[in-house]
N, C-alpha and C positions, 0 to 999 in steps of 0.2 A: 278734785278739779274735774268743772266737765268737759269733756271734747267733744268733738265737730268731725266730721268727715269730710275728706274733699266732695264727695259724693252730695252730700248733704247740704253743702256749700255751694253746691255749681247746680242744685235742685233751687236753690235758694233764690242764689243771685237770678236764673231763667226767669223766675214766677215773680220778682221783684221786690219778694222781703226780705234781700240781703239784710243781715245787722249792720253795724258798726264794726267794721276790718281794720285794723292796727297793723302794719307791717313792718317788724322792729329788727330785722338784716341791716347791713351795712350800705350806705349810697353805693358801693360798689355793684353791690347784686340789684338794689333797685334799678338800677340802670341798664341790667340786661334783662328782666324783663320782671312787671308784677301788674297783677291785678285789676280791673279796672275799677275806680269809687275804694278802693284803698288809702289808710290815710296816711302818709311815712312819717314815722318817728323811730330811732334807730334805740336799741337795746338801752345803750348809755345814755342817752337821753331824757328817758323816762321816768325816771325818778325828778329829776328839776323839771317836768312838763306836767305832775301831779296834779298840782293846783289848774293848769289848762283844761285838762280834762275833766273837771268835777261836774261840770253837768252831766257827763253821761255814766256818773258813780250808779245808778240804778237799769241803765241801758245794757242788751244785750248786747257785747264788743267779743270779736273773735282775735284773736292773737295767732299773727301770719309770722312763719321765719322759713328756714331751709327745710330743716329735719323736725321740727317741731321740739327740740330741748331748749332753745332760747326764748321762746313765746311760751314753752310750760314753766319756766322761770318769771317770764315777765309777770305771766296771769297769776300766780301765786302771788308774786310782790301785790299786784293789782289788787287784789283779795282782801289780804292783809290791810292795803289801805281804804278799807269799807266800798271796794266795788263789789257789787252784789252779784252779776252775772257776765262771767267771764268764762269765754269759753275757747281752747286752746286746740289749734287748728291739727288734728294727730297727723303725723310725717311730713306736714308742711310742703313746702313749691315741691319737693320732689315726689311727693305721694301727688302732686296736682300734673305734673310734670306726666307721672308714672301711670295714671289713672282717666286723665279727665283729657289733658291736652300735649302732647307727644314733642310738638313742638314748643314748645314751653321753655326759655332758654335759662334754665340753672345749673350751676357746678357745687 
């Protein structure tokens, strides 16, 4: 699996070639704070939204969550369903949280 830095990530999105961001936490934490240009679809979801997503089976897409073990989960699955570049965002909003923006609201 590749990973992503939040570093790398917040270089990205500045210079404006953010990828494709997937953020698959719960509406609970969406709602206290994510991303901007994030797309939400929640962990459980994602499997019956397969076929939604298939244009961007060949797209760069990052997989956003808390800690980074529910998005290294999702991107694997994603994988396995012939997306080609998927890339798993390492320590997730709390590395974003921890690193990039302090106020940054996750539990």
């Amino acid at each position: 699996m590749q990973d992503i830095t939040v570093q790398e990530l917040k270089e990205r999105m500045d210079a404006g070639t953010a990828p494709i961001m997937i953020d698959v936490r719960e509406p609970f934490e969406w709602d206290m704070n994510h991303l901007d240009g994030v797309q939400k679809i929640s962990m459980g979801d994602i499997p019956a939204k397969v076929s939604d997503l298939a244009d961007w089976k060949d797209k760069e897409l990052v997989i956003v969550c808390r800690s980074g073990g529910r998005s290294g989960r999702i991107s694997e699955f994603l994988r396995q369903e012939g997306f080609s570049n998927i890339r798993n965002l390492t320590g997730g909003m709390l590395a974003w949280k921890r690193d990039i923006d302090s106020s940054f609201n996750v539990e």
